[in-house]
C-alpha positions in Angstrom: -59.5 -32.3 22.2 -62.1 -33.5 25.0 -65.7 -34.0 24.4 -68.2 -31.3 26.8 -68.8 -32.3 29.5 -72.7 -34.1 30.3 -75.1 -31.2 31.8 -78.4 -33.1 32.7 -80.6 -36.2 32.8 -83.9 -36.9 31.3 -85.9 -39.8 30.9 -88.0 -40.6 28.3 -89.8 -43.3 25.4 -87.4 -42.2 22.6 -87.2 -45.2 20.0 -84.5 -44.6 17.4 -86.3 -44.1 14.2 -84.2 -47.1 12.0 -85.8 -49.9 14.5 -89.0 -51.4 13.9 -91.2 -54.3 15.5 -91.0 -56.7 18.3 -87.2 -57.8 17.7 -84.3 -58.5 19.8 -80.9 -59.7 19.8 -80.0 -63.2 21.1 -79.0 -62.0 24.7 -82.1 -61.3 25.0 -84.2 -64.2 23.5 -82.8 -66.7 21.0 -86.7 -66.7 19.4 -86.8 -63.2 18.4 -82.7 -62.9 17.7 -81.8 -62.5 14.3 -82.5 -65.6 13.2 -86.3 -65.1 13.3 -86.0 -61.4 12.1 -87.0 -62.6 8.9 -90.2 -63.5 10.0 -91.1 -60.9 11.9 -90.1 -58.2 9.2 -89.8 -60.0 5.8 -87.0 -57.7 4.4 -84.8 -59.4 6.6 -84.4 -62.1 4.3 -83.5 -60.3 1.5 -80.3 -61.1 -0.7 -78.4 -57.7 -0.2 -78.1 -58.1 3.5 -75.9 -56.6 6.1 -72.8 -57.2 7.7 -70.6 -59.2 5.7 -67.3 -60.5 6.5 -64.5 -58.3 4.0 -62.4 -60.8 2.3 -59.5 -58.4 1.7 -58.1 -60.7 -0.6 -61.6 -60.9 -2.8 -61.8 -57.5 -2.7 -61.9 -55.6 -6.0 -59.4 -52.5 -6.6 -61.9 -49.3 -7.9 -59.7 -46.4 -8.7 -63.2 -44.3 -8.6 -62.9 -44.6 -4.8 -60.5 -41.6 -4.0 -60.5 -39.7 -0.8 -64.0 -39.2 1.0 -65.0 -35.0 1.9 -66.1 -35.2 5.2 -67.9 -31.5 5.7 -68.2 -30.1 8.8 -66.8 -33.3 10.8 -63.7 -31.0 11.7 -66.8 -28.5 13.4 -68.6 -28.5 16.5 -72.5 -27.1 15.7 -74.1 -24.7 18.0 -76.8 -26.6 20.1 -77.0 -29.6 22.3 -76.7 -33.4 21.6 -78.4 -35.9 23.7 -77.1 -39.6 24.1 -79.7 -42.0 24.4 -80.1 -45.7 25.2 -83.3 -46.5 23.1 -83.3 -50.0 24.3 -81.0 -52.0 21.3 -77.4 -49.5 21.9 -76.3 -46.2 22.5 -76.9 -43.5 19.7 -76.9 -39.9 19.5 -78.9 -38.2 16.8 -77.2 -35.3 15.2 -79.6 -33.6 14.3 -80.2 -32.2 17.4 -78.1 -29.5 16.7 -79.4 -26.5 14.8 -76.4 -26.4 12.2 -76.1 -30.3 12.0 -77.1 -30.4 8.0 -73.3 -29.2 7.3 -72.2 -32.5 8.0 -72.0 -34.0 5.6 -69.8 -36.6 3.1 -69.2 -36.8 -0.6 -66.7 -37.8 -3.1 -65.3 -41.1 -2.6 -67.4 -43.0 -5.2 -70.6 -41.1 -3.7 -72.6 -40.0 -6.2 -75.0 -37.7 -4.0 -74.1 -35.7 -1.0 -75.6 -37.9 2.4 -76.2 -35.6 5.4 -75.3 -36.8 8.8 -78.0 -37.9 11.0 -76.6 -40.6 13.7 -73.9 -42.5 15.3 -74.2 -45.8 17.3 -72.4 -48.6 18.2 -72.5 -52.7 18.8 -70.3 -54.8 21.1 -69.8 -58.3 22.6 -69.5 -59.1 26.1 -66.3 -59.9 28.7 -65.5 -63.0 26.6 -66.5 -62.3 22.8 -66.1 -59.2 20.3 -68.8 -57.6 19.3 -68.1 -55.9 16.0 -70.7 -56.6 13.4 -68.3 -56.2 10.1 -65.2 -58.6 10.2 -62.3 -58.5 8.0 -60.8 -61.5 6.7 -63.0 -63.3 9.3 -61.6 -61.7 12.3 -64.1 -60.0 14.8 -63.2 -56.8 16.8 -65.1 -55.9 19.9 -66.6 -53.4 19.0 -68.0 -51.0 15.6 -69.0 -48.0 15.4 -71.5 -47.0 12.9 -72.3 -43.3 11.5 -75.8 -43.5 9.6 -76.1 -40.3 6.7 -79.2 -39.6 4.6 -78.9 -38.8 0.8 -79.5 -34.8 0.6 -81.9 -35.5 -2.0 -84.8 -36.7 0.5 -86.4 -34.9 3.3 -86.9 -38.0 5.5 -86.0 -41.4 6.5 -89.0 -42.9 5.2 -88.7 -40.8 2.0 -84.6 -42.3 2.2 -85.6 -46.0 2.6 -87.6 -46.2 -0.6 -84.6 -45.5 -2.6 -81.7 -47.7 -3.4 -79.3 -44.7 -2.7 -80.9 -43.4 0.4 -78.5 -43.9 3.0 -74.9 -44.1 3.3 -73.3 -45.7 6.8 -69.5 -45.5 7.8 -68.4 -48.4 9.0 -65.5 -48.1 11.9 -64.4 -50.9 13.9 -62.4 -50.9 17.2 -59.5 -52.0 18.6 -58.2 -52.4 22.2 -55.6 -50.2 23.0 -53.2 -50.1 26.4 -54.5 -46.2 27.3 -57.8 -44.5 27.2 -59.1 -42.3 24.7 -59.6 -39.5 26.1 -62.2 -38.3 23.3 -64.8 -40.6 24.4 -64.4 -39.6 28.0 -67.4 -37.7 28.1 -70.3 -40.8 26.2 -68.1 -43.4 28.6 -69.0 -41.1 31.9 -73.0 -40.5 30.4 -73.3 -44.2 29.9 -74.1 -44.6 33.8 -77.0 -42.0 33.6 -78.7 -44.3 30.8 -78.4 -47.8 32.1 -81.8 -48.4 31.7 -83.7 -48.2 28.6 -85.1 -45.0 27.0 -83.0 -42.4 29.6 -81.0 -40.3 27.7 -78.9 -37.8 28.6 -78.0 -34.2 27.6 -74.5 -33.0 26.9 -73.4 -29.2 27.3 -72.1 -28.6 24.0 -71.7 -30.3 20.7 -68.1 -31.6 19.2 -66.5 -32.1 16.1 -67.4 -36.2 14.9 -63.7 -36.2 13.8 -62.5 -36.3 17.1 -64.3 -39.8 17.5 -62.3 -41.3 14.2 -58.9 -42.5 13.3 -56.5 -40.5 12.0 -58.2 -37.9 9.2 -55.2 -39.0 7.0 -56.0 -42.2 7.1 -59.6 -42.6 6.4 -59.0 -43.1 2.5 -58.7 -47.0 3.1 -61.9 -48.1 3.1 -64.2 -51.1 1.3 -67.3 -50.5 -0.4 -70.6 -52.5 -1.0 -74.4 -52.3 -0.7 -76.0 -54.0 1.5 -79.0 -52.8 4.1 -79.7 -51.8 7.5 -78.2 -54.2 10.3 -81.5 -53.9 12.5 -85.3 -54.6 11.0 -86.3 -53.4 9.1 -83.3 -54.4 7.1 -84.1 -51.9 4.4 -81.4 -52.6 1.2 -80.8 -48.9 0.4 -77.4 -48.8 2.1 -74.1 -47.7 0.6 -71.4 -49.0 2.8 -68.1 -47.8 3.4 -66.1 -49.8 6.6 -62.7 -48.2 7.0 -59.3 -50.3 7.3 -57.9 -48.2 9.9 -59.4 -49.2 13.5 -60.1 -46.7 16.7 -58.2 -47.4 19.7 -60.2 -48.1 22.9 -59.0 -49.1 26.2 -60.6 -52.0 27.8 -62.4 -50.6 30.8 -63.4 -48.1 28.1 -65.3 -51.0 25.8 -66.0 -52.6 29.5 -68.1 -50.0 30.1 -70.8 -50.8 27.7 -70.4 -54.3 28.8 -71.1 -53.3 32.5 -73.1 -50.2 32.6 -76.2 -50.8 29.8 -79.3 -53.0 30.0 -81.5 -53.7 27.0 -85.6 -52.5 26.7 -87.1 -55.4 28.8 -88.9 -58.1 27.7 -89.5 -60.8 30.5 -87.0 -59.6 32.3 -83.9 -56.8 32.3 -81.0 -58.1 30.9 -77.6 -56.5 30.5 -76.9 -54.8 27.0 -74.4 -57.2 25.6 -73.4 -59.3 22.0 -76.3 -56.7 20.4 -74.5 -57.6 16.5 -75.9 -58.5 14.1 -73.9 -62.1 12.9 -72.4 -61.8 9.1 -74.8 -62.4 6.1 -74.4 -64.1 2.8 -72.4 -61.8 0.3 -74.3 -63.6 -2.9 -73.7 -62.1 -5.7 -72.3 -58.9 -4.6 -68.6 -57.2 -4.7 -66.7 -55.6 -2.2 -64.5 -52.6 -4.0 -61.3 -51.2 -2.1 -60.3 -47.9 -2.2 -57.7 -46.9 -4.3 -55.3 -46.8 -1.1 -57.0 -49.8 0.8 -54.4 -52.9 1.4 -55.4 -54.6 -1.7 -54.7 -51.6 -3.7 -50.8 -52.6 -3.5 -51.8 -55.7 -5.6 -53.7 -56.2 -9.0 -56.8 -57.3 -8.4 -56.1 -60.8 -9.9 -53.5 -61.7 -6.7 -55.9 -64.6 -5.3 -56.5 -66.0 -8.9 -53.2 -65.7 -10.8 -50.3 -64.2 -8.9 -50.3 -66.6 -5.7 -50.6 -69.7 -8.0 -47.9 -68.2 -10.2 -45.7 -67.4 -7.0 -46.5 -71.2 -6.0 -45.3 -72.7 -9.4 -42.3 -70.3 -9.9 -41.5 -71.6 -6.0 -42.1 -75.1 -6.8 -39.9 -75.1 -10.1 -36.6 -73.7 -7.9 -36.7 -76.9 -5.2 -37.4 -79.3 -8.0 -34.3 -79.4 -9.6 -33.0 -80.0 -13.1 -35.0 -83.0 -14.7 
């Protein structure tokens, strides 16, 4: 199915509400990159912080995390979404549309109902990926991130001063021989907001599934809390990043690359590497889903059953003694 097609330009100062403060990424000035975030917005340096790298093999199997609901992602709302570069990436707030509070996910080791609000993404450059989440170290070029508010608060300020208060799906991307054709429509609108605060308004709404992987194969996924990847870093993320990647062409991930140019600072610069780099994990677990990879292993393989494997190995090329 093909996303509407764009129906109008608009310009206008539109920050995205989860950014805060004079920040930037390191494209744009190594001294307010993420390295200094923590000074400029001290949650930044807290110890649940986000993205991690997903050590598949570390991961711990939770049979509680069975097959996510996704409500009304099969739907297209009545209304009109607008696709806005608010200086840091490309998002589109949902909630532009007047029926967007039936999207919505539960289930899945969710213990609330979260409500859809945006989607965004991050990306390298020509040379580098750009996902912010690897897996077993690896980088993709690009993620795409879609941010949901717990159904229990009425705003995002009311949301961040909870430990449950937002939920983000995690999806990173892949480079594929052929276009997909469902992101025909925010690839074409990304020449109408080069520049920083323009935004512009498509014809109709879509269903978000048509964005995703496979429906069938969304339940493997990892799980962990962690925070927003932008200041102000707030820890009241639930995290799920799915194991399944969406396929983009190159000219399609190119055109991010090519097309976008950051909120200025001394000067324009072109929207590129705006990831956050992988934090600490600490403390913290990662859980698979019940049909994640490391689900077809007990969760002891990296402890017992690859040493075991080794020695049982060993003991067949040794010989009788």
């Amino acid at each position: 199915m093909r996303i509407p097609l764009l129906l109008g330009i608009t310009f206008a100062s539109l920050p995205l509400v989860l950014q805060a403060g004079p920040w930037c990424y390191d494209s744009q000035g190594p001294k307010c990159g993420p390295s200094h975030w923590k000074e400029i917005m001290p949650t930044c340096g807290g110890e649940n912080q986000s993205p991690i790298n997903i050590d598949r093999w570390k991961a711990q199997w939770d049979k509680d995390l069975d097959e996510i609901l996704f409500e009304g992602y099969d739907q297209a709302p009545p209304g009109r979404w607008r696709l806005l570069n608010d200086g840091h990436t490309v998002v589109l707030n949902l909630d532009g549309a007047s029926a967007a509070e039936q999207i919505n996910i539960t289930r899945g080791g969710l213990h609330d109902t979260y409500r859809a609000l945006q989607f965004h993404f991050h990306w390298g450059d020509l040379n580098r990926n750009g996902s912010e989440h690897t897996f077993d170290g690896i980088q993709y070029p690009m993620e795409l991130h879609i941010v949901h508010i717990n159904a229990k608060y009425k705003t995002l300020s009311e949301a961040k001063g909870h430990p449950n208060g937002l939920a983000v799906l995690g999806f990173l991307c892949k480079v594929s021989d052929a276009d997909n054709t469902n992101y025909n429509t925010i690839v074409a609108g990304l020449k109408n907001i080069s520049q920083a605060d323009s935004y512009v308004e498509l014809a109709s709404t879509f269903s978000l599934s048509n964005l995703l992987p496979d429906m069938a194969l969304l339940s493997k996924y990892y799980r962990y809390k962690g925070s927003l990847t932008t200041p102000t870093c707030d820890e009241v993320v639930t995290w799920t990043v799915f194991e399944e990647p969406i396929p983009l062409s190159k000219s399609q991930i190119n055109a991010f690359i090519k097309t976008l140019y950051f909120k200025k600072l001394d000067t324009t610069s072109r929207m590129i590497n705006n990831f956050r780099p992988v934090q600490p994990l600490r403390s913290r677990k990662v859980f698979a889903s019940r049909d994640a990879t490391i689900s077809c292993c007990s969760p002891l393989a990296p402890s017992f059953f690859v040493p075991l494997f080794l020695y049982v190995l060993a003991g067949l090329f040794s010989g009788p003694s």
